[in-house]
N, CA, C and O atoms as CSV, one atom per row, in Angstrom:
chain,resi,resn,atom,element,x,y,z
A,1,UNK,N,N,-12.168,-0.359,7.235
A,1,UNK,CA,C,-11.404,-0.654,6.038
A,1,UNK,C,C,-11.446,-2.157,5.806
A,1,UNK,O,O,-11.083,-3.094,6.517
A,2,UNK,N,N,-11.862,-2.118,4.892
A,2,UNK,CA,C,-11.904,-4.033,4.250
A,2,UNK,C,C,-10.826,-4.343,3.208
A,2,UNK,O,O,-10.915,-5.496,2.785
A,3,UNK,N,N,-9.770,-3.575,2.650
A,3,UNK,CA,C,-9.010,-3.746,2.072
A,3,UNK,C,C,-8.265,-2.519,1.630
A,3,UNK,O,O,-8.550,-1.339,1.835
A,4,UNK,N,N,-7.297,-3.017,1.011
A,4,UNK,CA,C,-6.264,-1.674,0.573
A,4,UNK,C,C,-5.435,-1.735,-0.619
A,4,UNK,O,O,-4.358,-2.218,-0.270
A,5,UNK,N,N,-5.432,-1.523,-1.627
A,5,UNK,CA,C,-5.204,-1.372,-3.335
A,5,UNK,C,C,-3.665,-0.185,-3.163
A,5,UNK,O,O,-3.622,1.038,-3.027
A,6,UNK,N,N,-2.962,-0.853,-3.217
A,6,UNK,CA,C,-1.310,0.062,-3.277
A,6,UNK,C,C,-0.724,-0.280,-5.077
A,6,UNK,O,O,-0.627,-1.335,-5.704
A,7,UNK,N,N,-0.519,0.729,-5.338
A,7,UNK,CA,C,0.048,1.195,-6.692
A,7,UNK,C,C,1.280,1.828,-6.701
A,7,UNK,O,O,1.731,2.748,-6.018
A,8,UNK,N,N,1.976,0.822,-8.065
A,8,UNK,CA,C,3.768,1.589,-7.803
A,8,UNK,C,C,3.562,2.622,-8.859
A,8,UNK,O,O,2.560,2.978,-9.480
A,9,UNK,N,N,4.584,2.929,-8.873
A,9,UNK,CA,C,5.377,3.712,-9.988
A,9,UNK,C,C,5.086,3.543,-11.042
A,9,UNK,O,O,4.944,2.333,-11.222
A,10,UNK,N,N,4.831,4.313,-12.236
A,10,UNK,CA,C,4.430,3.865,-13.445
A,10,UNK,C,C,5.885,3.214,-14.295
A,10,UNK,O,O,5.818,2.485,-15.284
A,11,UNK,N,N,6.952,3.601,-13.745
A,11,UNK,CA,C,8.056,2.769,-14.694
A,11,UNK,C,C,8.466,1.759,-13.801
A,11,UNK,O,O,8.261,1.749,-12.587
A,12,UNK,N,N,9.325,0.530,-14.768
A,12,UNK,CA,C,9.830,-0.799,-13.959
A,12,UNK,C,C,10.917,-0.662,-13.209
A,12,UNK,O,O,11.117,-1.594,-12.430
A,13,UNK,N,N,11.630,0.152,-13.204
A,13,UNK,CA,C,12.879,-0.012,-12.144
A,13,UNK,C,C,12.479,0.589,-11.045
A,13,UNK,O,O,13.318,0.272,-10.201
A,14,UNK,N,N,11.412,1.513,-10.383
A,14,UNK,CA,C,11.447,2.031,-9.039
A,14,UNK,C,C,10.564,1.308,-8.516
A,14,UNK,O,O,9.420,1.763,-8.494
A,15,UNK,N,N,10.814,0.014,-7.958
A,15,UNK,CA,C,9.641,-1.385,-7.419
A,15,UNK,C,C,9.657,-1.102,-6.373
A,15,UNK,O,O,10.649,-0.636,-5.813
A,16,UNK,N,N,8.510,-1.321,-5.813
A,16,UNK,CA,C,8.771,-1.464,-4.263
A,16,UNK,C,C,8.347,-2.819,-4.258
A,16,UNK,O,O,7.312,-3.173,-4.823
A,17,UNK,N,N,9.355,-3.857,-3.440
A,17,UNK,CA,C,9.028,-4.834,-2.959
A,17,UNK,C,C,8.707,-5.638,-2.069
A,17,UNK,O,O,8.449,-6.829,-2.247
A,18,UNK,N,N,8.695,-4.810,-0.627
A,18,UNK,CA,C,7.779,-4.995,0.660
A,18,UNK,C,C,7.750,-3.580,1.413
A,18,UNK,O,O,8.320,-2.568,1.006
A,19,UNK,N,N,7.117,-3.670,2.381
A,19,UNK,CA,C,6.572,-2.701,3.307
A,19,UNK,C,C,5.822,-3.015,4.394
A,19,UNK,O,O,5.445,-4.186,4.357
A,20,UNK,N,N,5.446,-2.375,5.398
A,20,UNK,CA,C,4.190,-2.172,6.113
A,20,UNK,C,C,3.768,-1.366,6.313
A,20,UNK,O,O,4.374,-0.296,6.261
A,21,UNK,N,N,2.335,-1.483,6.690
A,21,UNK,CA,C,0.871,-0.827,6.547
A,21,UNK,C,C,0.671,-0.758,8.228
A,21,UNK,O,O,0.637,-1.825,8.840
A,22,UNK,N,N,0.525,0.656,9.035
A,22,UNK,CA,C,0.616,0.390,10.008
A,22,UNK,C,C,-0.612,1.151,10.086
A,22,UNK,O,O,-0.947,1.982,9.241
A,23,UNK,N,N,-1.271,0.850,11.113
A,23,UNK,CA,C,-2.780,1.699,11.337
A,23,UNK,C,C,-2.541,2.070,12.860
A,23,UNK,O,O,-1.665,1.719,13.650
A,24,UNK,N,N,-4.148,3.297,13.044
A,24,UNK,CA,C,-3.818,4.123,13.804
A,24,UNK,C,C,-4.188,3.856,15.368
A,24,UNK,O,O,-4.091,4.417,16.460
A,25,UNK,N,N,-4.806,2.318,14.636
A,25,UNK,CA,C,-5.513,1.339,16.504
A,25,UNK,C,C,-4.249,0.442,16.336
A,25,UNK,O,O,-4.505,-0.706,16.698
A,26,UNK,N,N,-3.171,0.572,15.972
A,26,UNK,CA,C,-1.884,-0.095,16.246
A,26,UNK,C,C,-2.052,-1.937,15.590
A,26,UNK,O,O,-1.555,-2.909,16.159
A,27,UNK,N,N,-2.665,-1.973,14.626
A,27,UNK,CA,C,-2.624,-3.127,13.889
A,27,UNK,C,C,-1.137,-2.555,13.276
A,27,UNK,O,O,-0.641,-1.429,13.264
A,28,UNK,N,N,-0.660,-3.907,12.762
A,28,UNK,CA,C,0.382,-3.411,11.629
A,28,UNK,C,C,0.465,-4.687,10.675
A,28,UNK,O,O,0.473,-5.751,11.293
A,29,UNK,N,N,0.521,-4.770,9.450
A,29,UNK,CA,C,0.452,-5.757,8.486
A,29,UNK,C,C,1.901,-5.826,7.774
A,29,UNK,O,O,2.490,-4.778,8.039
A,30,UNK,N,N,2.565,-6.537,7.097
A,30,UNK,CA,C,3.570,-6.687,6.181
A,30,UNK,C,C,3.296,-7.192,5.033
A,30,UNK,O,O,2.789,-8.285,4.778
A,31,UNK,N,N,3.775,-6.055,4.077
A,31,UNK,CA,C,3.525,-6.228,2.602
A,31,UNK,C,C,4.446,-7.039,1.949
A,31,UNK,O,O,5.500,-6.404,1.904
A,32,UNK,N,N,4.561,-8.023,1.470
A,32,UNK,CA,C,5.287,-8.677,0.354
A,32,UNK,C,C,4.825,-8.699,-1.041
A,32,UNK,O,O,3.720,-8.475,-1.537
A,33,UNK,N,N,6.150,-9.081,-1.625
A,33,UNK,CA,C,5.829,-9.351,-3.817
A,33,UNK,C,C,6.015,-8.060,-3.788
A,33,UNK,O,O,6.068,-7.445,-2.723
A,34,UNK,N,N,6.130,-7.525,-4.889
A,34,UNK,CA,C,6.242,-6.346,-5.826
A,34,UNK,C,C,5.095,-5.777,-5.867
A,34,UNK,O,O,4.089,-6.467,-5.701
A,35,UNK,N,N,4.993,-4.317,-6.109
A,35,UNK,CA,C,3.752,-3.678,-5.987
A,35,UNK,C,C,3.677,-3.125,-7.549
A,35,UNK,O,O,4.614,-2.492,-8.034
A,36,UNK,N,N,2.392,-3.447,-8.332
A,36,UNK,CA,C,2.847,-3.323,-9.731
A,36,UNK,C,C,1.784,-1.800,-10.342
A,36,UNK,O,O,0.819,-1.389,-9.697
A,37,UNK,N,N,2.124,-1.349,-11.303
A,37,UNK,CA,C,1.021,-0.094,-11.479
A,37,UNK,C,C,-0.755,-0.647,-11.465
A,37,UNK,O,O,-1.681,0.045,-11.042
A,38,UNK,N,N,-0.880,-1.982,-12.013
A,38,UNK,CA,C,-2.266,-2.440,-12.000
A,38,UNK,C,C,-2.715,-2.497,-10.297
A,38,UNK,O,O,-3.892,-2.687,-9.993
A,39,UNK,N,N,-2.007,-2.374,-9.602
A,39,UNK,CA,C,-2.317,-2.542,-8.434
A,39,UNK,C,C,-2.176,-3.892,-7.301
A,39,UNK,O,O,-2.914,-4.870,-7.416
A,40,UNK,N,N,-1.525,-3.828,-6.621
A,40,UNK,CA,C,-1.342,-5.147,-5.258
A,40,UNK,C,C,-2.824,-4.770,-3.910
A,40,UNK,O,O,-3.091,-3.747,-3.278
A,41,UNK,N,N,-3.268,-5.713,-3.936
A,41,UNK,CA,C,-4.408,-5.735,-3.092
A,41,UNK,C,C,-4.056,-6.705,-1.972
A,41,UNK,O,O,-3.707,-7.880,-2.085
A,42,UNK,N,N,-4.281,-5.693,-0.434
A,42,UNK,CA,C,-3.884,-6.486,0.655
A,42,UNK,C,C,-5.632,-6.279,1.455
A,42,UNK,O,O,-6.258,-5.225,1.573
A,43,UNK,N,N,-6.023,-7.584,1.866
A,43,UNK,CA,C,-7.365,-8.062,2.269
A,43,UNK,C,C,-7.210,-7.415,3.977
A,43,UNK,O,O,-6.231,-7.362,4.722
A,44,UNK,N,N,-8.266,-7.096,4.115
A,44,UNK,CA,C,-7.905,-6.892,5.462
A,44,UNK,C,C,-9.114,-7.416,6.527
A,44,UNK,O,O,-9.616,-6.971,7.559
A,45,UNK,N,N,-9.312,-8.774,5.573
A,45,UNK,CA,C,-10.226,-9.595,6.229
A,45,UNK,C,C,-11.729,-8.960,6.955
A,45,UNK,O,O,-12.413,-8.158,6.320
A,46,UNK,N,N,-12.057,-9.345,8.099
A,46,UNK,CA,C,-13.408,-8.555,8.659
A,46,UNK,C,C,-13.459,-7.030,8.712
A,46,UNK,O,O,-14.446,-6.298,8.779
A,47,UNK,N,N,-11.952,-6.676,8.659
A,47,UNK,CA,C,-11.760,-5.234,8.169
A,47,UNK,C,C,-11.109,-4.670,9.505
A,47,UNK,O,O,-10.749,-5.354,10.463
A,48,UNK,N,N,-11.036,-3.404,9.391
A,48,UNK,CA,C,-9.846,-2.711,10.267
A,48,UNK,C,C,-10.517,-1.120,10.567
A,48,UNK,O,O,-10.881,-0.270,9.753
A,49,UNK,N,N,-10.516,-1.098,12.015
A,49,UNK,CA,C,-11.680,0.138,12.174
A,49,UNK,C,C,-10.394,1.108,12.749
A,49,UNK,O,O,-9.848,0.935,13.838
A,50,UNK,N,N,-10.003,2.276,11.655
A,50,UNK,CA,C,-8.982,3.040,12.166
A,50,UNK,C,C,-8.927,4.108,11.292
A,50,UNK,O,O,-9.084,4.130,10.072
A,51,UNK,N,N,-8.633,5.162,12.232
A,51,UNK,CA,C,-8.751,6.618,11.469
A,51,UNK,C,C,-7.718,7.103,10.626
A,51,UNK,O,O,-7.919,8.055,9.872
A,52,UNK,N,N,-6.284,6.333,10.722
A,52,UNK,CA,C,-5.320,6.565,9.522
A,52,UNK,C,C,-4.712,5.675,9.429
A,52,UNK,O,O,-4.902,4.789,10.263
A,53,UNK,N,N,-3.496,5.436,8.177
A,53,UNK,CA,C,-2.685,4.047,7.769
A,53,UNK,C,C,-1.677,4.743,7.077
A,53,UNK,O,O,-2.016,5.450,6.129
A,54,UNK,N,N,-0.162,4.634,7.486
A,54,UNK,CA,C,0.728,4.603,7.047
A,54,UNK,C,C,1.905,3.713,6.337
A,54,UNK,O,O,2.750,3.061,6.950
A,55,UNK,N,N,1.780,3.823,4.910
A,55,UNK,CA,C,2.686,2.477,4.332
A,55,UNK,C,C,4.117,3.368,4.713
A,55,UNK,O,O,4.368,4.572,4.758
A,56,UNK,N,N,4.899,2.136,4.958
A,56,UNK,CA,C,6.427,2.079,5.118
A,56,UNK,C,C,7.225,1.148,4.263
A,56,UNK,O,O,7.387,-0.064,4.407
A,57,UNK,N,N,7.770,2.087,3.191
A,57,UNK,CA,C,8.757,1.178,2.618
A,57,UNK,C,C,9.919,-0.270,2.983
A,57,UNK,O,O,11.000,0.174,3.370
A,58,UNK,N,N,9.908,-0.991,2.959
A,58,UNK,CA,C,11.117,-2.087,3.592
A,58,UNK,C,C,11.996,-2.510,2.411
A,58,UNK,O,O,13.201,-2.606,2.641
A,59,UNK,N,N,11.719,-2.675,1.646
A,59,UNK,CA,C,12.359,-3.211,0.198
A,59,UNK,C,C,12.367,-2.474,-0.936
A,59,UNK,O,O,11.430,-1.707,-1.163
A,60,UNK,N,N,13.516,-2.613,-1.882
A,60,UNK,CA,C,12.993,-1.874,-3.075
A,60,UNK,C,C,13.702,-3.210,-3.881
A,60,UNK,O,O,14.234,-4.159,-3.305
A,61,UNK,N,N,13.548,-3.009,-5.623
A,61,UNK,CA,C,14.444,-3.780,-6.394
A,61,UNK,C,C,15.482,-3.054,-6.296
A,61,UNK,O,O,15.487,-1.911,-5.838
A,62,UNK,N,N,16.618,-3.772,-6.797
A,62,UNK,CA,C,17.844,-3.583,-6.801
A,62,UNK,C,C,18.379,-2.214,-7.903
A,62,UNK,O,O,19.426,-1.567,-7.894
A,63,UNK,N,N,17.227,-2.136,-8.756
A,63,UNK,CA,C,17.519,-0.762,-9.470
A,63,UNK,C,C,16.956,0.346,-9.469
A,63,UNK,O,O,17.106,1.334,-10.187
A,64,UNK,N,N,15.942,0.020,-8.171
A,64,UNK,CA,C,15.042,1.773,-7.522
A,64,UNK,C,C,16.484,2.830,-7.807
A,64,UNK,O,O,17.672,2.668,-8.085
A,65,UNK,N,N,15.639,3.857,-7.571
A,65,UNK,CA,C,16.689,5.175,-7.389
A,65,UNK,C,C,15.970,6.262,-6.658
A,65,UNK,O,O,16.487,7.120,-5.943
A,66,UNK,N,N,14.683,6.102,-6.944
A,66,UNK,CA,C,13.389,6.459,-6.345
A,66,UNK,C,C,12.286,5.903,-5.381
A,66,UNK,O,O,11.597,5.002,-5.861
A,67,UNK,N,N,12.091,6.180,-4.475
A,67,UNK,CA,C,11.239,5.138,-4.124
A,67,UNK,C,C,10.206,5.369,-3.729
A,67,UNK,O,O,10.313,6.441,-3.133
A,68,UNK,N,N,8.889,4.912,-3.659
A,68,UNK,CA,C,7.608,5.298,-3.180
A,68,UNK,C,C,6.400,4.588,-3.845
A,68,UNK,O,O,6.393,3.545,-4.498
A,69,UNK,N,N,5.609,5.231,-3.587
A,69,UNK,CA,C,4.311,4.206,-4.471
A,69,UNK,C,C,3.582,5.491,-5.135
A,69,UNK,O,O,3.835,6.592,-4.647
A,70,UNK,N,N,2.588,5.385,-6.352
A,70,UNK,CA,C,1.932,6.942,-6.782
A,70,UNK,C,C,0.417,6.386,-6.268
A,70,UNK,O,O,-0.452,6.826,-7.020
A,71,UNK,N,N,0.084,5.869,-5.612
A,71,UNK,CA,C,-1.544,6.020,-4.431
A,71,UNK,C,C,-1.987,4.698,-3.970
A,71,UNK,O,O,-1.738,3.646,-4.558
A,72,UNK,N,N,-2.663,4.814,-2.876
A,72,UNK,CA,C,-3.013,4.053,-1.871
A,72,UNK,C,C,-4.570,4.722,-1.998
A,72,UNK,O,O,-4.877,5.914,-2.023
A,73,UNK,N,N,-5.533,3.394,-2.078
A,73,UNK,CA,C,-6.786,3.182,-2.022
A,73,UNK,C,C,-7.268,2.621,-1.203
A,73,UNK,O,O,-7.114,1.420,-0.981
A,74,UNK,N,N,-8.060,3.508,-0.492
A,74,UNK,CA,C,-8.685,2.495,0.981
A,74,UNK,C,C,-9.931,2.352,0.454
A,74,UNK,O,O,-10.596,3.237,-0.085
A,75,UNK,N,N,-10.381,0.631,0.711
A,75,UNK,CA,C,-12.053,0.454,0.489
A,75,UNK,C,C,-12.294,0.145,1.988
A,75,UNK,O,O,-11.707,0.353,3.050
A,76,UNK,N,N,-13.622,-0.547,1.502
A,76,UNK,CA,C,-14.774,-0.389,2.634
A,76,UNK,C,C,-16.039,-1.379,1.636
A,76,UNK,O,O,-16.473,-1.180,0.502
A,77,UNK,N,N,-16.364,-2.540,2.714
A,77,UNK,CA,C,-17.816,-2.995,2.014
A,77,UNK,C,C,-17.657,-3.488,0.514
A,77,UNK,O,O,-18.682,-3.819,-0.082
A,78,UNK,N,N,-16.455,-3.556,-0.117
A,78,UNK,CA,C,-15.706,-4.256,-1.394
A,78,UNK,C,C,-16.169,-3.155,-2.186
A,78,UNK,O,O,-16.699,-3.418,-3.266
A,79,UNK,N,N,-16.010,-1.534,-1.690
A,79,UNK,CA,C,-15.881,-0.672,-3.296
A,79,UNK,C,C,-15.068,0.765,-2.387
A,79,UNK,O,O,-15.157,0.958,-1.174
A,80,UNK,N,N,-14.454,1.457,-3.188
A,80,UNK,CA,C,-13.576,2.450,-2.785
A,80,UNK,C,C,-14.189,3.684,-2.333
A,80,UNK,O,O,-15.211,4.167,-2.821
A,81,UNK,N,N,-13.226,4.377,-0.964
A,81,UNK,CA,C,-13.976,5.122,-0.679
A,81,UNK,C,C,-13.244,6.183,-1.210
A,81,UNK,O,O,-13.929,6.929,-1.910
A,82,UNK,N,N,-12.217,6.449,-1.113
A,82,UNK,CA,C,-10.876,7.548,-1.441
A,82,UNK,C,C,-10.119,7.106,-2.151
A,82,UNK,O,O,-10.216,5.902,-2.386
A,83,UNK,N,N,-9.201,7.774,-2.702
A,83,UNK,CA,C,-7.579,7.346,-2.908
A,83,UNK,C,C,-6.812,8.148,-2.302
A,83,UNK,O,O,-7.034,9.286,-2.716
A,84,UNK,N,N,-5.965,8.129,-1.475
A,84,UNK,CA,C,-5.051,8.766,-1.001
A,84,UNK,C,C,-3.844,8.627,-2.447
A,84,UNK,O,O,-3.749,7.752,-3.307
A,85,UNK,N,N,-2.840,10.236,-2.163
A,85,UNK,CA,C,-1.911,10.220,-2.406
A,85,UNK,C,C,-0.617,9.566,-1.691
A,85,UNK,O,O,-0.766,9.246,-0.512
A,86,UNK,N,N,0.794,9.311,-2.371
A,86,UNK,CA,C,1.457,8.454,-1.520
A,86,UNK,C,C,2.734,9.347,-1.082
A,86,UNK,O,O,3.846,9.435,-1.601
A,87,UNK,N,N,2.165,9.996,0.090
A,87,UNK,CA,C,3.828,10.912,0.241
A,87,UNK,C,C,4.199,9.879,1.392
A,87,UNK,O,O,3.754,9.542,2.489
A,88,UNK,N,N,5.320,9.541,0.496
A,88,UNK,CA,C,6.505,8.918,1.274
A,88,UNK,C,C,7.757,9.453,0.250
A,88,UNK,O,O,8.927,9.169,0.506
């Protein structure tokens, strides 16, 4: 994995505003800023060799009621391989 494309909610009040990204060789990253529908892109530098990744909510705005993200995109080599759905 060379990077990871997280997408909120299509309306403005259910933000998510941090998290972490924990993988399955026990890296774990922390997400900050707001995650917006165009998409928040977290680099994952020389990349990250692991068979799954779980985002974890930490923050929301102050007027969530809902919370979650609607998909998580894992690339590879700077183009996408999947999109995962976001059940959280």
């Amino acid at each position: 994995m060379r990077k990871i494309v997280l997408y909120g909610r299509p309306n403005t009040f259910n933000t998510v505003t941090s998290g972490v990204l924990s993988f399955s060789d026990g890296t774990i990253i922390k997400v900050t800023g707001s995650i917006s529908t165009s998409g928040s892109t977290v680099s994952l530098g020389a990349g990250i060799w692991a068979s799954s990744v779980r985002f974890t909510t930490a923050g929301t705005s102050l007027s969530s009621t809902s919370v979650g993200l609607s998909e998580i995109a894992i690339c590879t080599f700077s183009f996408l391989i999947f999109p995962l759905l976001a059940l959280i």
